[in-house]
N, CA and C atoms as a LAMMPS dump frame, in Angstrom:
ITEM: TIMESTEP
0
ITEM: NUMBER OF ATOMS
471
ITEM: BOX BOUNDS ff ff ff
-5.0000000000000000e+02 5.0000000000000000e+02
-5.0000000000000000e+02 5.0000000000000000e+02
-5.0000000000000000e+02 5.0000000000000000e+02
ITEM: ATOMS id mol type element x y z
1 1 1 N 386.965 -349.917 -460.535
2 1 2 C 385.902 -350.23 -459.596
3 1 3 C 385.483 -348.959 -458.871
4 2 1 N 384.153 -348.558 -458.65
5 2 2 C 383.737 -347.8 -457.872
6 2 3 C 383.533 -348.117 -456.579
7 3 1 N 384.427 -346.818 -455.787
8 3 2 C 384.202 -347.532 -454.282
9 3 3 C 382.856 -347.027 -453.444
10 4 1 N 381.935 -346.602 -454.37
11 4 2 C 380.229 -346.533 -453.878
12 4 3 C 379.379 -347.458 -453.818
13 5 1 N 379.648 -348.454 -454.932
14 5 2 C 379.152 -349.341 -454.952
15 5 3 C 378.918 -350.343 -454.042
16 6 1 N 377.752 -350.989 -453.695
17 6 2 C 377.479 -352.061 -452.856
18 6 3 C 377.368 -353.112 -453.557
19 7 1 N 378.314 -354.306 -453.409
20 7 2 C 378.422 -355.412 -454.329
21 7 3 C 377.077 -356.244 -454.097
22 8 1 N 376.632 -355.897 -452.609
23 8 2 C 375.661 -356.609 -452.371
24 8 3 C 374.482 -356.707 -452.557
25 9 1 N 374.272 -355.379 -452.774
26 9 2 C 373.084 -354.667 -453.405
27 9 3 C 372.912 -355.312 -454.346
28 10 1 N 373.714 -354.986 -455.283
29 10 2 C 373.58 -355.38 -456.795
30 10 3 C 373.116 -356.774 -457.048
31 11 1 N 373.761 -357.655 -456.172
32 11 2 C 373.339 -358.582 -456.392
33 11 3 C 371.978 -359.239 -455.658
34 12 1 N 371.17 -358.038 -454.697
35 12 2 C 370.222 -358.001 -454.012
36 12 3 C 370.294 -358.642 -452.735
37 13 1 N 371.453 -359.1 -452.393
38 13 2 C 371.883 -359.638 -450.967
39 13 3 C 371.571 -358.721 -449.752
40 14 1 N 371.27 -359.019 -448.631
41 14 2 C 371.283 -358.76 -447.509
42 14 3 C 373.127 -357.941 -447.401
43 15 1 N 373.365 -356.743 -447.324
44 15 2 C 374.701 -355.778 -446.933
45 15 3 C 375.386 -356.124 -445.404
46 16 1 N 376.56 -355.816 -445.133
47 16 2 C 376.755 -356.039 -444.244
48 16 3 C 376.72 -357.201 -443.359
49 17 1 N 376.889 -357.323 -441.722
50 17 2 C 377.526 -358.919 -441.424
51 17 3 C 376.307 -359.896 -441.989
52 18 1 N 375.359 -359.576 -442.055
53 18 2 C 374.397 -360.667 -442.817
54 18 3 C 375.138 -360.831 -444.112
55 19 1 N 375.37 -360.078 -444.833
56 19 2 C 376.094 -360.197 -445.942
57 19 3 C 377.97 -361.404 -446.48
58 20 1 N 378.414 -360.77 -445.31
59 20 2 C 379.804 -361.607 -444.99
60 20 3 C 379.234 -362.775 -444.358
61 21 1 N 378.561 -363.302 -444.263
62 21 2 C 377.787 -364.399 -443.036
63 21 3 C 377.379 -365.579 -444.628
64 22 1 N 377.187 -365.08 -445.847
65 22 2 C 376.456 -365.415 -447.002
66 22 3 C 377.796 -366.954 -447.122
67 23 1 N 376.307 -367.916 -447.728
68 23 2 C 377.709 -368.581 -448.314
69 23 3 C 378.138 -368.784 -450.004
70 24 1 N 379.263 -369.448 -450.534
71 24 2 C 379.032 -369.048 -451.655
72 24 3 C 378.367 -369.473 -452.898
73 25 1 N 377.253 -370.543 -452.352
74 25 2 C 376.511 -370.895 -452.952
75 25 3 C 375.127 -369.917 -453.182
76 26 1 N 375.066 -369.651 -451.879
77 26 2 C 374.013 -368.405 -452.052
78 26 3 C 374.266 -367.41 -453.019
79 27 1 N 375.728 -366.958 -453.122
80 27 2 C 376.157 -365.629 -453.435
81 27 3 C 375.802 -366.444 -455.145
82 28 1 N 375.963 -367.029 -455.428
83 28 2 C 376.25 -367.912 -456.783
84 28 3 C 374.568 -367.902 -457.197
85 29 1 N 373.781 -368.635 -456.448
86 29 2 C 372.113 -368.606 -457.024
87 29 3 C 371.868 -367.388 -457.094
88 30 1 N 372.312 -366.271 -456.277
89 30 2 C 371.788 -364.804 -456.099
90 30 3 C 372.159 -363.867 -457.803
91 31 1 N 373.436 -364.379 -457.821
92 31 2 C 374.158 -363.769 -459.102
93 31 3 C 373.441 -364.77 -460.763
94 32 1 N 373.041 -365.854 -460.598
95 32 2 C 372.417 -366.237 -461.726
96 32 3 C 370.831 -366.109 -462.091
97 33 1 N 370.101 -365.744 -460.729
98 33 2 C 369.117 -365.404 -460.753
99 33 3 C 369.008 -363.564 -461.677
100 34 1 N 369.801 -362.867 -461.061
101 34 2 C 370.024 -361.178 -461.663
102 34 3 C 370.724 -361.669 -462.579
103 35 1 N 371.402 -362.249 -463.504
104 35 2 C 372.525 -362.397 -464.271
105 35 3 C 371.11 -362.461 -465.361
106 36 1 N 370.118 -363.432 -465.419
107 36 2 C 369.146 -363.868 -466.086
108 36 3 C 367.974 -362.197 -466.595
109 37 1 N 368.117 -361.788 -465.172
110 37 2 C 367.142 -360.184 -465.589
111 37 3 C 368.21 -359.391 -466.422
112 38 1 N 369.474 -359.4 -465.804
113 38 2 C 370.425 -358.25 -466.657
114 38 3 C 370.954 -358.556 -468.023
115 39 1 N 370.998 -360.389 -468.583
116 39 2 C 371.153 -360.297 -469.53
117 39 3 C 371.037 -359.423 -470.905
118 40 1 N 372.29 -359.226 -471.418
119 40 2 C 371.911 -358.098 -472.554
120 40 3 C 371.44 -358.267 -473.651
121 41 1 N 370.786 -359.856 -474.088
122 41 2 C 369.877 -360.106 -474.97
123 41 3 C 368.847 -360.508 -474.822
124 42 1 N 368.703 -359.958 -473.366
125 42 2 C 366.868 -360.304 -473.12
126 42 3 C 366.257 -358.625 -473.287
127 43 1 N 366.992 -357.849 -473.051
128 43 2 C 366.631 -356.555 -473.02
129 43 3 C 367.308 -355.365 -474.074
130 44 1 N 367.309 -355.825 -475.231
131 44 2 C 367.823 -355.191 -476.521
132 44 3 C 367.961 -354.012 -476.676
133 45 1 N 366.914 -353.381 -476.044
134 45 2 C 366.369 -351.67 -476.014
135 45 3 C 367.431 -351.142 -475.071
136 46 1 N 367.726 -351.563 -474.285
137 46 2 C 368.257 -350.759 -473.389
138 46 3 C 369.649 -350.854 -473.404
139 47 1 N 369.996 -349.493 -473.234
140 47 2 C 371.759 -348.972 -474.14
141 47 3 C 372.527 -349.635 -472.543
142 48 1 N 372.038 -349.679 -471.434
143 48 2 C 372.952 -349.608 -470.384
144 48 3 C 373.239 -351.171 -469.96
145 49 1 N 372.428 -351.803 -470.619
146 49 2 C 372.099 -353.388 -470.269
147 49 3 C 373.85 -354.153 -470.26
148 50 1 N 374.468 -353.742 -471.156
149 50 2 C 375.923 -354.407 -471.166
150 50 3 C 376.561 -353.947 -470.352
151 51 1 N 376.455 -352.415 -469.505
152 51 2 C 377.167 -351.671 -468.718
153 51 3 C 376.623 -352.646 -467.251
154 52 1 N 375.572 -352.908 -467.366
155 52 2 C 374.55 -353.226 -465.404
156 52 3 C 375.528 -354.623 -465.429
157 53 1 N 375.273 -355.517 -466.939
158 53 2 C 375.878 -356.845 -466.543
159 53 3 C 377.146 -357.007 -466.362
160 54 1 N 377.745 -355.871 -467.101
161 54 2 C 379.519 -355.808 -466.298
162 54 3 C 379.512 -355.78 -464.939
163 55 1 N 378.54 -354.832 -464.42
164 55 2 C 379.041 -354.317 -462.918
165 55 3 C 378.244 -355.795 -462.378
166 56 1 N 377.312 -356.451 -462.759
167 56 2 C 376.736 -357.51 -461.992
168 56 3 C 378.133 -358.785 -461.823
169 57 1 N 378.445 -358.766 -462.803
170 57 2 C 379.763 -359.518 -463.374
171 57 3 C 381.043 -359.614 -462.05
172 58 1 N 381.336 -357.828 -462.131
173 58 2 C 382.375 -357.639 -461.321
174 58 3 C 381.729 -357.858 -459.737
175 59 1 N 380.592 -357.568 -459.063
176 59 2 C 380.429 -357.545 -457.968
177 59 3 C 380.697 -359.382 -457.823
178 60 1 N 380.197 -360.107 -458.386
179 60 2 C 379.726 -361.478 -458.136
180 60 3 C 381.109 -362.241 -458.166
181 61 1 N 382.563 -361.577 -459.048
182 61 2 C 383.743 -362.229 -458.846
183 61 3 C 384.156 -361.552 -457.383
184 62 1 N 384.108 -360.566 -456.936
185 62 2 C 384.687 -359.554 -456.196
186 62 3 C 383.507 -360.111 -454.884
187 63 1 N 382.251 -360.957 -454.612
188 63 2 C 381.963 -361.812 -453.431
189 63 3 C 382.254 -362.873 -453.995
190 64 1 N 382.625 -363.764 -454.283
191 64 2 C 383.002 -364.977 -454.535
192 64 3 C 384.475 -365.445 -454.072
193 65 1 N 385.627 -364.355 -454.391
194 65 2 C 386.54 -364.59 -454.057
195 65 3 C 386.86 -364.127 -452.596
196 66 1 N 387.795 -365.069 -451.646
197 66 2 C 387.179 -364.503 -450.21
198 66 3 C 388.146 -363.796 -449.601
199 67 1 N 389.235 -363.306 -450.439
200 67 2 C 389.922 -362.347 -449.895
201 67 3 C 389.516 -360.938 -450.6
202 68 1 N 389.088 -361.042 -451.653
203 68 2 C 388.255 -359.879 -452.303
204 68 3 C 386.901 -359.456 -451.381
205 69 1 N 386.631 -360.065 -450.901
206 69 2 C 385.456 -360.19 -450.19
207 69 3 C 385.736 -360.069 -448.664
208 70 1 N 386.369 -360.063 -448.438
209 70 2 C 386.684 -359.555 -446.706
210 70 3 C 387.709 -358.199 -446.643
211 71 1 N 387.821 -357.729 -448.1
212 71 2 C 388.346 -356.499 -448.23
213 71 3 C 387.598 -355.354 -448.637
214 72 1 N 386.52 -355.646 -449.394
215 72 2 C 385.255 -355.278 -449.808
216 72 3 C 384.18 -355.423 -448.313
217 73 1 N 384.434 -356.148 -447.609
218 73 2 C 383.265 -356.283 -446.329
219 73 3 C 384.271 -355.028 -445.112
220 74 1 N 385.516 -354.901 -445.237
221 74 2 C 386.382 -354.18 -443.96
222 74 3 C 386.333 -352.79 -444.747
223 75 1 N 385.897 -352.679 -446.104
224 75 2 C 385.365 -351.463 -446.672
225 75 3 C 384.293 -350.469 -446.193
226 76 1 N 382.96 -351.614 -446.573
227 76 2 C 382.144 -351.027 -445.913
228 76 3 C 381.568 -350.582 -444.3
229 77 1 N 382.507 -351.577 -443.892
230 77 2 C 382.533 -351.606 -442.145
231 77 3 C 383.164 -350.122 -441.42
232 78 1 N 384.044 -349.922 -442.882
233 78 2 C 384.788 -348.274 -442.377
234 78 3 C 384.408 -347.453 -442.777
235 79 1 N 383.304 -347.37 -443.836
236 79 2 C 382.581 -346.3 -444.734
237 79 3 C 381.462 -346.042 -443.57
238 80 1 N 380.517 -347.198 -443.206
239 80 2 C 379.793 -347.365 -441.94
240 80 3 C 380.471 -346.346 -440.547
241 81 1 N 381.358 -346.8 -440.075
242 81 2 C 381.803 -346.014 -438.877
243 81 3 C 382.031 -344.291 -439.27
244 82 1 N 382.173 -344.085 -440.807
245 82 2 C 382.488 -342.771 -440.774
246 82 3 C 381.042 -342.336 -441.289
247 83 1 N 380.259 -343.038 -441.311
248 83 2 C 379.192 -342.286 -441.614
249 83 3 C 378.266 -341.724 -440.062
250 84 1 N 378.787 -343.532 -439.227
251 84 2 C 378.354 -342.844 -438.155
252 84 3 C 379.318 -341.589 -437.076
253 85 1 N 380.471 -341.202 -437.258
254 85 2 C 380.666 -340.538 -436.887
255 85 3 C 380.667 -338.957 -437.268
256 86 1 N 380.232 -339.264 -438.587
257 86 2 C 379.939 -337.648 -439.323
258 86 3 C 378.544 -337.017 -438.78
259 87 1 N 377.426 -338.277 -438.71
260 87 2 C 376.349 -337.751 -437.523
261 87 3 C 375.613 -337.805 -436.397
262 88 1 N 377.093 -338.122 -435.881
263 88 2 C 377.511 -337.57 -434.342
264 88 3 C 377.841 -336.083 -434.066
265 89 1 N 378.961 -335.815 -435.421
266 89 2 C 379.514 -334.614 -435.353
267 89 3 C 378.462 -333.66 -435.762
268 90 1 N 377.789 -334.106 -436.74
269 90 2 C 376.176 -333.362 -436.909
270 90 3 C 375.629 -332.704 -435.663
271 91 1 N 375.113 -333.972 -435.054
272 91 2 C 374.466 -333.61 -433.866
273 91 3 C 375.408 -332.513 -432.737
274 92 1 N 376.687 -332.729 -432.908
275 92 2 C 377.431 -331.658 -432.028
276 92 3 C 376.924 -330.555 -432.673
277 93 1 N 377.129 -330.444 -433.845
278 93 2 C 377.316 -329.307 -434.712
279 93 3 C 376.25 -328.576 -434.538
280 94 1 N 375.331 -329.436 -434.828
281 94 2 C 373.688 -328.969 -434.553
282 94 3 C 373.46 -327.967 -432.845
283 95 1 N 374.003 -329.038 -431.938
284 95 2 C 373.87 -328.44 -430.442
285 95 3 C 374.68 -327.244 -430.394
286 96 1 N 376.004 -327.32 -431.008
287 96 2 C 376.589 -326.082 -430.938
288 96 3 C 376.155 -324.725 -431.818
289 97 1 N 375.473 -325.171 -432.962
290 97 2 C 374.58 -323.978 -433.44
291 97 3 C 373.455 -323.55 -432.37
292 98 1 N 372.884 -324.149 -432.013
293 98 2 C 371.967 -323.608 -431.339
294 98 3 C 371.889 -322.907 -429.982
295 99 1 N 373.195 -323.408 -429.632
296 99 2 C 373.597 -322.694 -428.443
297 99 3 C 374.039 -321.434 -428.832
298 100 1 N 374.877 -321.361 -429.509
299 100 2 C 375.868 -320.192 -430.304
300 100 3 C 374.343 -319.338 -430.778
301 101 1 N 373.649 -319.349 -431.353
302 101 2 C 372.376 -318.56 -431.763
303 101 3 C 371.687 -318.266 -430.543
304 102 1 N 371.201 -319.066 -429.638
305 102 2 C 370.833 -318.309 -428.048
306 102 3 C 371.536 -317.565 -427.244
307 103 1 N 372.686 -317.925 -427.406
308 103 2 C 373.926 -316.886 -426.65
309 103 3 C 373.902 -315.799 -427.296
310 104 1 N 373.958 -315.765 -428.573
311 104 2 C 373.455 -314.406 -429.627
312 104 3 C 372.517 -313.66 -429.747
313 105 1 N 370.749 -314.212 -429.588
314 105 2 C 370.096 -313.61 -428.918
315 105 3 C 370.129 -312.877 -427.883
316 106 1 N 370.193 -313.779 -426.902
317 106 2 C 370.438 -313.539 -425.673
318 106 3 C 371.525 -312.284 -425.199
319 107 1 N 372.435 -311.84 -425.925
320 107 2 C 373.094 -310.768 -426.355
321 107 3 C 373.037 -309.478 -427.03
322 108 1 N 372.04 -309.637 -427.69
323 108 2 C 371.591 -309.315 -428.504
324 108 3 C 370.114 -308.491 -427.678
325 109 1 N 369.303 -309.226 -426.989
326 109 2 C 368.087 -308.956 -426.306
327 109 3 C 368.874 -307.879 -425.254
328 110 1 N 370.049 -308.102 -424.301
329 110 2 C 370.635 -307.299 -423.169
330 110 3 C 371.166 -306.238 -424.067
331 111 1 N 371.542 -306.385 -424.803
332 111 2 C 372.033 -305.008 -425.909
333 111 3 C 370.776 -304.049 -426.112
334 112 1 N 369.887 -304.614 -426.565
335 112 2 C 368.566 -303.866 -426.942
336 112 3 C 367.687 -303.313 -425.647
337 113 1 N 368.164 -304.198 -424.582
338 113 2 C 367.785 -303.892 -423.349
339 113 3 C 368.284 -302.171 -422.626
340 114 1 N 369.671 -302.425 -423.091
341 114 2 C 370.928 -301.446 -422.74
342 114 3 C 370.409 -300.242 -423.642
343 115 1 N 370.573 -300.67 -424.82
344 115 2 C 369.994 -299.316 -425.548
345 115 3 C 368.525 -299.058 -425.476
346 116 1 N 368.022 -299.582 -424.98
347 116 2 C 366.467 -299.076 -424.597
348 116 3 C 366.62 -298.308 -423.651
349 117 1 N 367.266 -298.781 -422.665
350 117 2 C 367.498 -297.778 -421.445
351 117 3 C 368.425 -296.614 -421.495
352 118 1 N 368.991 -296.396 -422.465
353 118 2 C 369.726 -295.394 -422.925
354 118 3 C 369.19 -294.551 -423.977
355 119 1 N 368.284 -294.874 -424.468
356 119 2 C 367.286 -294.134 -425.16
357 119 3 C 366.343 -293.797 -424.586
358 120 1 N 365.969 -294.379 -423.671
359 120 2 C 364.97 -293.401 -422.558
360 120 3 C 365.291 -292.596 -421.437
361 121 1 N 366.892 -293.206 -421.273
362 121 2 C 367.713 -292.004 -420.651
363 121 3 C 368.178 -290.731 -420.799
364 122 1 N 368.116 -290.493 -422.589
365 122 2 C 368.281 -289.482 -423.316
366 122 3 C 366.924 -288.624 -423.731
367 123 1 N 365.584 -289.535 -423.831
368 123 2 C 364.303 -289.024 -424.218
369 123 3 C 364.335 -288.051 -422.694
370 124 1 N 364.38 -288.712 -421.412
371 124 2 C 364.331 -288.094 -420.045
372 124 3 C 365.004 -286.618 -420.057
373 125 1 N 366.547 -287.143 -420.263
374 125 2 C 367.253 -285.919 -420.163
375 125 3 C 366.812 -284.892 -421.377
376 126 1 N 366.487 -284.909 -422.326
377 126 2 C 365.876 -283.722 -423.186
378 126 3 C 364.804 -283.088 -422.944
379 127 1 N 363.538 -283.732 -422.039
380 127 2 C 362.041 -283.675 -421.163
381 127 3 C 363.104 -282.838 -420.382
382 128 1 N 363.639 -283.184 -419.302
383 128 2 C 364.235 -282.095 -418.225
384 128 3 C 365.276 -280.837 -419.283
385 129 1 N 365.895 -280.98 -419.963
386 129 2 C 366.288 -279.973 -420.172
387 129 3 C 365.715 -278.726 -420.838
388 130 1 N 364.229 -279.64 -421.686
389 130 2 C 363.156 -278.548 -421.957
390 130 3 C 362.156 -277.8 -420.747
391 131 1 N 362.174 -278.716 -420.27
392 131 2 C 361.695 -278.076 -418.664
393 131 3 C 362.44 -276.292 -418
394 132 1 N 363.727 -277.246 -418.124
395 132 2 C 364.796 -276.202 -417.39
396 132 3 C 364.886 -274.993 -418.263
397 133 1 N 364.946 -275.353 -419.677
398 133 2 C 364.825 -273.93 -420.431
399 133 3 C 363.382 -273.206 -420.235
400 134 1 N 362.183 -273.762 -420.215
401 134 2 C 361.11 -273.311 -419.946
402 134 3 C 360.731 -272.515 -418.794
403 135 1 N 361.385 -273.47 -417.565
404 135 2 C 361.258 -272.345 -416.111
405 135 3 C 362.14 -271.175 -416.241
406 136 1 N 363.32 -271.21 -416.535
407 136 2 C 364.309 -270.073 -417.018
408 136 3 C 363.587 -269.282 -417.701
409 137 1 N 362.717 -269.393 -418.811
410 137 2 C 361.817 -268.645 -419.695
411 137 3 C 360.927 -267.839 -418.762
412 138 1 N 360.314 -268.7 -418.213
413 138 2 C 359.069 -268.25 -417.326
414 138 3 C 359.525 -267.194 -416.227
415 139 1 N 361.191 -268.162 -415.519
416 139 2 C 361.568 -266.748 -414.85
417 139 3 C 362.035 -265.496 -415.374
418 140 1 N 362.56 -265.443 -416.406
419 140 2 C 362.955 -264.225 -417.185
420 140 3 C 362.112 -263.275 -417.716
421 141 1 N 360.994 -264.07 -417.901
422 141 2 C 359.484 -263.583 -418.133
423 141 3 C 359.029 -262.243 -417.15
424 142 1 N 358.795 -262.925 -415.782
425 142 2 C 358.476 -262.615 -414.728
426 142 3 C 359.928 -261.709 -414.511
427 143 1 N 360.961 -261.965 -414.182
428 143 2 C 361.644 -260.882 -413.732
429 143 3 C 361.905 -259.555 -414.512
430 144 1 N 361.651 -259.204 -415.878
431 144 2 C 362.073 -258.737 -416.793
432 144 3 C 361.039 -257.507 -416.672
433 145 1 N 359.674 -257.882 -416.369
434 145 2 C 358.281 -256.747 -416.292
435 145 3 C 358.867 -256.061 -414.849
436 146 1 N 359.2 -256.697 -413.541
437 146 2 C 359.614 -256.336 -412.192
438 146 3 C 360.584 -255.291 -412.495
439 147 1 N 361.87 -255.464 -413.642
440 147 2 C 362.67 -254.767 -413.63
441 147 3 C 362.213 -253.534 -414.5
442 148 1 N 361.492 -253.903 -415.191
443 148 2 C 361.166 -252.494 -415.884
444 148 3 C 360.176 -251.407 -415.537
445 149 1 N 359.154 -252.389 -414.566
446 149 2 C 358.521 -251.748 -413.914
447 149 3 C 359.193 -250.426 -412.889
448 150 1 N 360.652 -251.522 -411.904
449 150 2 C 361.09 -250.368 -411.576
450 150 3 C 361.923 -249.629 -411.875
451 151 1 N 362.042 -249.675 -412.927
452 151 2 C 362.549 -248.675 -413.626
453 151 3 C 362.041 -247.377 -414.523
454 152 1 N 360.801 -247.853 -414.466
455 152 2 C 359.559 -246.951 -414.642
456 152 3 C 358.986 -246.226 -413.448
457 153 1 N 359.161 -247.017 -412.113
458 153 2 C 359.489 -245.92 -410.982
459 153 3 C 360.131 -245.074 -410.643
460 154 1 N 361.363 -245.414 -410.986
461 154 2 C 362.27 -244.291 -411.052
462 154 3 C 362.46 -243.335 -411.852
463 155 1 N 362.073 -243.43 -413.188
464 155 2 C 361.792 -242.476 -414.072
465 155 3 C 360.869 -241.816 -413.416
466 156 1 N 360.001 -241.994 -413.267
467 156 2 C 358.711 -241.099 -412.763
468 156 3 C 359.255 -240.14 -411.448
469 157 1 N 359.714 -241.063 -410.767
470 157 2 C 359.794 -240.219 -409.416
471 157 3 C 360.692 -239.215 -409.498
C-alpha cells in the first residue's frame, strides 16, 4: 500500500472528517459507481486499467472495513498536522530569512559607510600631503635664490 494515497480520492469522496463522517453505504455506491468507469473491459486500450482497478479495489476494502478505516483516517489527520506545521516553520523560516538579509544589508551599508569615510579620509590626507610637499617646494624655491643671492654678495664685495 502506498501511504500517499488518498483512499478517498480515489473513490471521489469528500477527504477528511467529511470523509470518516461517510456511511458505508455511501462508501459502497461511491466504489460501484468508479468500479463501472475503471473496469478493465470497458477500456481495453489502456495498459494501466487493471493497475487503477486494483488500487480502486484496495481503497474501497481499506474504507469499508472500520478499523482499517479509522487507521487510514488517524493517518491522514497526522500527515495534515505535519503539513501544517512544516508551513508554519516556512513562514518562520521565511521571517528569519528576511531579517537575517536586512541585518546583512544593513551591515553591509555601515561597512560601506565606514569605508567611504575612510576613503575620503585617505583621498584628504594625500590633498594635504601634496599641499605640504608643494609649500615646502615653493619655500625652497624662494629661499634657495635669497641664499644665493647672498652669496653672490659676498663674492662681490
Amino acid at each position: 500500500m502506498d501511504d500517499d494515497i488518498d483512499h478517498y480520492v480515489i473513490l471521489r469522496l469528500p477527504s477528511g472528517e467529511e470523509g470518516f463522517k461517510l456511511s458505508e453505504k455511501e462508501i459502497t455506491k461511491a466504489y460501484r459507481l468508479k468500479a463501472l468507469e475503471l473496469y478493465p473491459d470497458k477500456s481495453p486500450d489502456d495498459r494501466n486499467a487493471p493497475v487503477n482497478f486494483q488500487k480502486l479495489q484496495t481503497s474501497y476494502q481499506i474504507l469499508k472495513d472500520e478499523k482499517a478505516r479509522k487507521l487510514f483516517h488517524d493517518l491522514l489527520h497526522v500527515k495534515q498536522q505535519k503539513l501544517q506545521r512544516q508551513s508554519q516553520q516556512d513562514s518562520k523560516r521565511r521571517r528569519m530569512m528576511s531579517d537575517l538579509e536586512e541585518r546583512e544589508r544593513s551591515a553591509f551599508a555601515a561597512h560601506d559607510a565606514s569605508t567611504k569615510a575612510t576613503s575620503e579620509e585617505e583621498s584628504i590626507a594625500r590633498k594635504l600631503k601634496e599641499e605640504i610637499s608643494r609649500i615646502r617646494a615653493m619655500h625652497a624655491n624662494k629661499s634657495t635664490p635669497t641664499v644665493t643671492a647672498n652669496m653672490k654678495k659676498t663674492k662681490w664685495s
